[in-house]
C-alpha positions in Angstrom: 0.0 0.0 0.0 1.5 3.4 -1.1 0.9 6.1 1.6 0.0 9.6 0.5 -0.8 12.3 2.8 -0.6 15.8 3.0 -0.6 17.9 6.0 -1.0 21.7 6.4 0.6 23.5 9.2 1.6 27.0 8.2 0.5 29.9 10.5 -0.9 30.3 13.6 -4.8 31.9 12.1 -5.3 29.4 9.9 -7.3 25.7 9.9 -5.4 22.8 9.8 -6.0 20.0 7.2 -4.9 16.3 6.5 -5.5 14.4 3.5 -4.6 10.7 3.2 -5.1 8.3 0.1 -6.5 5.6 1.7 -8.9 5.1 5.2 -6.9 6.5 8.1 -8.0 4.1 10.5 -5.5 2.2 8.8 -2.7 4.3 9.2 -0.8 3.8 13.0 0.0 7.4 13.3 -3.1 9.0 12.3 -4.4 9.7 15.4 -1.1 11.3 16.4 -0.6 13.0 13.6 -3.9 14.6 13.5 -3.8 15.8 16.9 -0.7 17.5 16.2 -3.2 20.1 14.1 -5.1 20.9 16.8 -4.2 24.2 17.7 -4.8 25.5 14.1 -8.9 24.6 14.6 -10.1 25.2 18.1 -13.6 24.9 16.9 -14.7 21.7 15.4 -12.5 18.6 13.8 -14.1 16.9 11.5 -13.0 13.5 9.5 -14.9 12.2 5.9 -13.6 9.3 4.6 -14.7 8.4 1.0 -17.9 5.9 -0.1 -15.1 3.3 -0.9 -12.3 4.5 1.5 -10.0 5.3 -0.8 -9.2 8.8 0.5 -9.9 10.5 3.8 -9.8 14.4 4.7 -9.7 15.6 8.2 -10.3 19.0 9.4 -9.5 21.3 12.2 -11.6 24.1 12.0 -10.8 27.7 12.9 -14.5 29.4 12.1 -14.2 32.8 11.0 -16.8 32.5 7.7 -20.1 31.2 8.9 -19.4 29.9 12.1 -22.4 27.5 11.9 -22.3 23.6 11.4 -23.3 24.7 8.0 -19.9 26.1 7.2 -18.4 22.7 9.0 -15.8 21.4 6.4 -14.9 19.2 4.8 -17.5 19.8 2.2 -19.4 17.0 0.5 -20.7 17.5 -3.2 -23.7 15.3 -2.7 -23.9 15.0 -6.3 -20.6 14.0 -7.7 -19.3 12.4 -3.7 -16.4 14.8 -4.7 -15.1 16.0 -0.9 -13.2 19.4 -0.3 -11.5 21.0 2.4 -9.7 24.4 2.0 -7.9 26.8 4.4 -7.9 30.3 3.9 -9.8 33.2 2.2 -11.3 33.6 -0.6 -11.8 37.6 -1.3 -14.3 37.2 -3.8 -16.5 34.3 -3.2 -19.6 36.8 -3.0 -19.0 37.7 -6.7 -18.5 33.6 -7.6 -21.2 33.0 -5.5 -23.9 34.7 -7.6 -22.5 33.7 -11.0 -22.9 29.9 -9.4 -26.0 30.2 -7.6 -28.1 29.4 -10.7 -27.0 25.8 -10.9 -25.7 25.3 -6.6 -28.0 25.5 -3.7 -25.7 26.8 -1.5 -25.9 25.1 2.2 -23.5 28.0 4.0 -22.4 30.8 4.1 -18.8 29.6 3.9 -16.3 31.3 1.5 -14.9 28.1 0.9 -18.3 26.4 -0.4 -18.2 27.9 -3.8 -15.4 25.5 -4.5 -18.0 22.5 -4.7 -19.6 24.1 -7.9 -16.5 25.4 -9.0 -14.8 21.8 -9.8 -18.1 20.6 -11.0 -17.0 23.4 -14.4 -13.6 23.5 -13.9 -10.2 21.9 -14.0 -8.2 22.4 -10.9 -6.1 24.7 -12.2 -8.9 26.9 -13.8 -10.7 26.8 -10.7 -7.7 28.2 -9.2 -7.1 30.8 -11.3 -10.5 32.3 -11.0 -10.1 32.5 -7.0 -9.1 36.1 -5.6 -7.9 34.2 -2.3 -5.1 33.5 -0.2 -5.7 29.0 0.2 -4.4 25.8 0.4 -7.0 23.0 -0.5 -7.3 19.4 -1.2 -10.1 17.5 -3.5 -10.6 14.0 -3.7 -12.3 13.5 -6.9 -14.4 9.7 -6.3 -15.1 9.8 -9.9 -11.1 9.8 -11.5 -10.5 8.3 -8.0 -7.5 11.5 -7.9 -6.3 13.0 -4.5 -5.6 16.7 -5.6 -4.0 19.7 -3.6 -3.5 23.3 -4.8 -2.4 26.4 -2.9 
């Protein structure tokens, strides 16, 4: 088994985030590992693993944008079982927001939620460079079965 994981520790403001290809109740030193990211996300942790367990993305959360459960990451596109967590800010998300709202039902008021609709249109790196934002974020994409990071 090939391990992959990612973990973001960069600044004291910020909410920390772990990604692992795989289920991380399998991995010995999750549970260390992830508690090593506590002090980035005071808040709320959270911890999705995928439909087939073939990626798992855990998140301290630091709520700044939409302190309610409804801004709880990571998101879930219910649609496409794609799963996204981000850290940081996205400037204009009220302006993407509107242009996506047509064909999204937004569930927050998250910044970070218009990347759900986002990666429905867009390559990664599109997606990216459409954001007015300061991030680091990870996708796992269940349909190419991809782990994917971008900051």
């Amino acid at each position: 088994m090939t391990c992959k994981a990612l973990m973001h520790d960069r600044g004291e403001n910020m909410c920390g985030l772990f990604a692992y290809e795989g289920d991380v109740n399998e991995l010995d030193e999750f549970e260390l590992t992830f508690q090593h990211l506590t002090h980035r996300g005071p808040d709320d942790h959270e911890i999705l693993i995928s439909q087939n367990k073939n990626a798992s993305l855990c998140f301290h959360r630091l709520a700044i944008m939409d302190p309610t459960i409804k801004g709880h990451q990571p998101f879930l596109d219910s649609q496409t079982q794609t799963i996204i967590v981000c850290n940081g800010e996205i400037y204009n998300h009220q302006k993407l927001r509107q242009k996506l709202e047509k064909n999204y039902h937004f569930k927050s008021q998250s910044d970070c939620e218009v990347l759900i609709p986002m990666y429905r249109d867009l390559l990664l790196r599109d997606l990216c460079v459409e954001l007015d934002a300061e991030f680091s974020l990870v996708i796992w994409d269940e349909e190419k079965k991809k782990l994917l990071a971008a900051r």
